[in-house]
N, C-alpha and C positions, 0 to 999 in steps of 0.2 A: 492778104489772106482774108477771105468772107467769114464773119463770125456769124457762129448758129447757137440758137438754146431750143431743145427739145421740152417738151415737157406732155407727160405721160398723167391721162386723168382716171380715176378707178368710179366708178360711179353706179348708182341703180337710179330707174326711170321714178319707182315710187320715193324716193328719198327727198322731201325737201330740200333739204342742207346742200345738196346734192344739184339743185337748179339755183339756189341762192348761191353756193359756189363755183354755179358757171359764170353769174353775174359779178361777184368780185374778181375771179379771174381776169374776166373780159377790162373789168375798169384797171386792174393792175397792169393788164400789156398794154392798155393807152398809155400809159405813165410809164412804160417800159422803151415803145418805141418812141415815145418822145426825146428820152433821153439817150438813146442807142439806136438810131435809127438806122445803120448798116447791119445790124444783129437779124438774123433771116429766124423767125420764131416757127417751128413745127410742132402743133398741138393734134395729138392721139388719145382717143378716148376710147377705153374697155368699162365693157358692162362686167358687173360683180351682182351677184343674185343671191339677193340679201336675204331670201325666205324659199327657200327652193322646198321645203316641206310645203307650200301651202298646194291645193288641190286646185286642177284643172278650169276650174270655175272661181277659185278665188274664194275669199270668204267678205262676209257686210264689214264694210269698214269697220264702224262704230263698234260692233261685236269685238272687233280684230284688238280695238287698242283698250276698250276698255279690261278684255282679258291680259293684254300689254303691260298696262299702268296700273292696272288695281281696281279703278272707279271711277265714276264719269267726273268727279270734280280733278283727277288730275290730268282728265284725257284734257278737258276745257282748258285748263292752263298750258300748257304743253302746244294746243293748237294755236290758241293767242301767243306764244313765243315765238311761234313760226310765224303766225301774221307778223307780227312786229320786225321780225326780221327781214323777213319779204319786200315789206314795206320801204325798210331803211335799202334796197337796193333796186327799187321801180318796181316790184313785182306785187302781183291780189292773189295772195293764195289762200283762199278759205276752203280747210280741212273738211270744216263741217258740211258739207257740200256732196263731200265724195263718199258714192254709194259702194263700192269697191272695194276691195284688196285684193290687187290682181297675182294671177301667176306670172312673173315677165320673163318664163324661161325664151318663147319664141320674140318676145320683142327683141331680145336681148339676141338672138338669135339671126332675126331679121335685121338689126341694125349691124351686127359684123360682115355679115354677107353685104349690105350696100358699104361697108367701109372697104372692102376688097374691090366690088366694082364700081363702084360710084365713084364721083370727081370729090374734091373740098367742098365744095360749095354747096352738092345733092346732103354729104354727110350733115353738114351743119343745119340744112333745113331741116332733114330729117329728124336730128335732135333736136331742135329747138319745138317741131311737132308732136314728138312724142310727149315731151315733158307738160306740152299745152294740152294736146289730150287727156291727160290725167287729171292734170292741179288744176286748167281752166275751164276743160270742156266738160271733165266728169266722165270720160270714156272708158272702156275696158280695156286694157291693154292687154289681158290675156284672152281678147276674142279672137279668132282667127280673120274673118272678115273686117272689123274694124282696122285690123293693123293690115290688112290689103288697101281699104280705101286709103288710109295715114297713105303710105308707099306709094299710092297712085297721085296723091295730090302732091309729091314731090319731084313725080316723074323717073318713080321705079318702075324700071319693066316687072310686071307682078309673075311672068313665067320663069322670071330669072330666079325668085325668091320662093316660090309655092314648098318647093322639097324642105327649106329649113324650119318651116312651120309643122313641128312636127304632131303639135295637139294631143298630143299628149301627156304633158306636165314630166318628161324626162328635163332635168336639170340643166343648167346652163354651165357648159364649163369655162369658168373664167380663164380671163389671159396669164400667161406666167407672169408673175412681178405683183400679183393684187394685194391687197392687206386686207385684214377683215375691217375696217374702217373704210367709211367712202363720209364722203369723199375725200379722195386722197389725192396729191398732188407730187409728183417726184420730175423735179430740175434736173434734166442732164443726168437722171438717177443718182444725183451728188445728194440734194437735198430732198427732203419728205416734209412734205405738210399734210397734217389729218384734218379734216374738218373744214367748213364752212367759215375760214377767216378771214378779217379782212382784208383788204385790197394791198394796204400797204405791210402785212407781214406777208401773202404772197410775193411783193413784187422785194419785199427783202432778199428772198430765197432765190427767187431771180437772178438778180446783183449777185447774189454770194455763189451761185453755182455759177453765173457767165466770168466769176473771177478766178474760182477755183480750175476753171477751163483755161484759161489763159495761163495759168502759171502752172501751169503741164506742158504746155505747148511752147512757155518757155525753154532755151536752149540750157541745158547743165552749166 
């Protein structure tokens, strides 16, 4: 009998913690199918739209979080927690950087619609482009044409997507099963992990949901 572990990701495109926990994920299932390597792993990602108040146009970063945090000396700290974290898992993400705070009701939008038609492989560019548009490139993700060109450089047909772009800052409704925490990790929906942790407490949950699978599947 072929063993599987699902695992279910809840996520938003502007959230740090959020692409720093793609990258321990990623470093957890090396050290996952290393040691399981007949385990077929099925990774699904839902967007969570973690500011659905904000307007069409997005507001100035900097504006965004110093009303967030109180003042610019704890936005400062907070952004350097992020570097440092970024850091420890290959990633350059300088906050200070991004003029933005986008709406990502249609990205979030436009990335369920290629998860419906697109392959694995379209998905995965996709996300890993969007997350570079923001944190690397500086781009809007609640522009309309920005997240066409994204889509074309992945080899979205852009007629297939036009209708979900709806531009008008109507909200993005999450998948059933989200948490208000992202990012969020759920095993086989046995186990939940909140947050951006490391590598080896996801790949615990791992282990502990591919075992709790098996002793169900045990016979009485």
């Amino acid at each position: 009998m072929s063993r599987r572990l699902r695992i279910d990701v809840f996520f938003d495109f502007i959230c740090p913690w959020c692409l720093i926990g793609k990258r321990q994920l990623e470093h957890a299932q090396v050290q996952f199918r290393s040691r399981h390597p007949d385990v077929q792993i099925t990774t699904a990602w839902h967007g969570v739209q973690l500011l659905p108040q904000l307007p069409l146009e997005g507001e100035p970063f900097a504006d965004f979080y110093r009303k967030r945090l109180g003042n610019a000396d704890a936005m400062t700290m907070r952004q350097a927690q992020v570097q440092e974290a970024a850091r420890a898992v290959g990633l350059n993400i300088d906050l200070s950087r991004i003029e933005t705070m986008p709406n990502t009701a249609d990205a979030h939008r436009l990335f369920a619609r290629v998860n419906e038609l697109g392959n694995p492989a379209q998905r995965e560019m996709l996300l890993e482009r969007m997350f570079a548009a923001y944190f690397q490139r500086r781009e809007n993700l609640g522009n309309r044409e920005t997240l066409l060109t994204i889509a074309r450089s992945c080899g979205v047909d852009t007629d297939a997507v036009l209708d979900c772009l709806k531009g008008d800052a109507t909200p993005f409704d999450a998948s059933p099963g989200a948490t208000s925490g992202v990012p969020s990790f759920q095993f086989d929906r046995r186990m939940t992990v909140i947050g951006a942790q490391p590598a080896q407490a996801l790949l615990g949950a791992m282990n502990e949901a591919l075992k709790e699978s098996e002793r169900e599947r045990q016979p009485a």
